[in-house]
Steps between C-alpha positions, in 0.01 A plus 500: 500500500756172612658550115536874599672459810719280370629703177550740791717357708677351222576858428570570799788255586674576139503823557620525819807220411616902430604517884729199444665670161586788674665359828755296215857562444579753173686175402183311481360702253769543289534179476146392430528778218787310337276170523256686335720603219468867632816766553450531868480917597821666672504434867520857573306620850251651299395220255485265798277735717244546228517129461425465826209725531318384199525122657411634816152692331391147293515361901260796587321412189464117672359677812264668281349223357493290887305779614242469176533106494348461924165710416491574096141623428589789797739700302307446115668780339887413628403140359432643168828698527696209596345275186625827257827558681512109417419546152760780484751392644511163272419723185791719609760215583369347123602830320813575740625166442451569093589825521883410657510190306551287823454131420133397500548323843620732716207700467215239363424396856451830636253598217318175513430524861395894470264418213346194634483569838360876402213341292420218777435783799246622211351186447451417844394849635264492268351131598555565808269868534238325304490211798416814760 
């Protein structure tokens, strides 16, 4: 259950580093696209706002898994969601990342954590139920 928490929480705090994304400057990003090797997007209103909100739902994301990390064998079936949404989520940065051609490290970490993280919450759940 301790190794459950913790992949939890750990989820938890990177998702929610969302909330800090979204309170940056446009210039920020842009330039943290050109680091990446990246064309930064046009800095019309529109681009930014949708920016904005999609940082703004990974922090909800973060709340999600707080909530699930404090008491996880209460909510069984949104643990199982959150270790598929993991497993989708990396699967889907892997093969968006491809897809676009983006350099392999701008998206590696993303899919890495998904995957791993996703299969962990499976791992443990399961340990964990069988402890009960």
């Amino acid at each position: 259950m301790k190794q459950l928490k913790i992949i939890l929480w750990i989820c938890g705090v990177c998702w929610m580093l969302g909330f800090v994304f979204a309170a940056l400057p446009w210039e920020v990003f842009t330039a943290l696209c050109k680091w990446m090797g990246i064309h930064p997007p046009e800095g019309k209103g529109i681009t930014i706002l949708m920016f904005r909100l999609a940082c703004i739902s990974f922090g909800m994301i973060g709340i999600f898994f707080v909530i699930l990390a404090r008491n996880p064998l209460k909510h069984d079936a949104m643990l199982r969601l959150a270790a598929y949404g993991l497993l989708c989520y990396g699967l889907c940065c892997l093969l968006g990342g491809i897809r676009y051609e983006l350099p392999s490290w701008a998206y590696a970490g993303d899919a890495i954590f998904g995957i791993v993280a996703g299969v962990l919450l499976l791992i443990f759940r399961k340990q964990a139920m069988m402890n009960i």
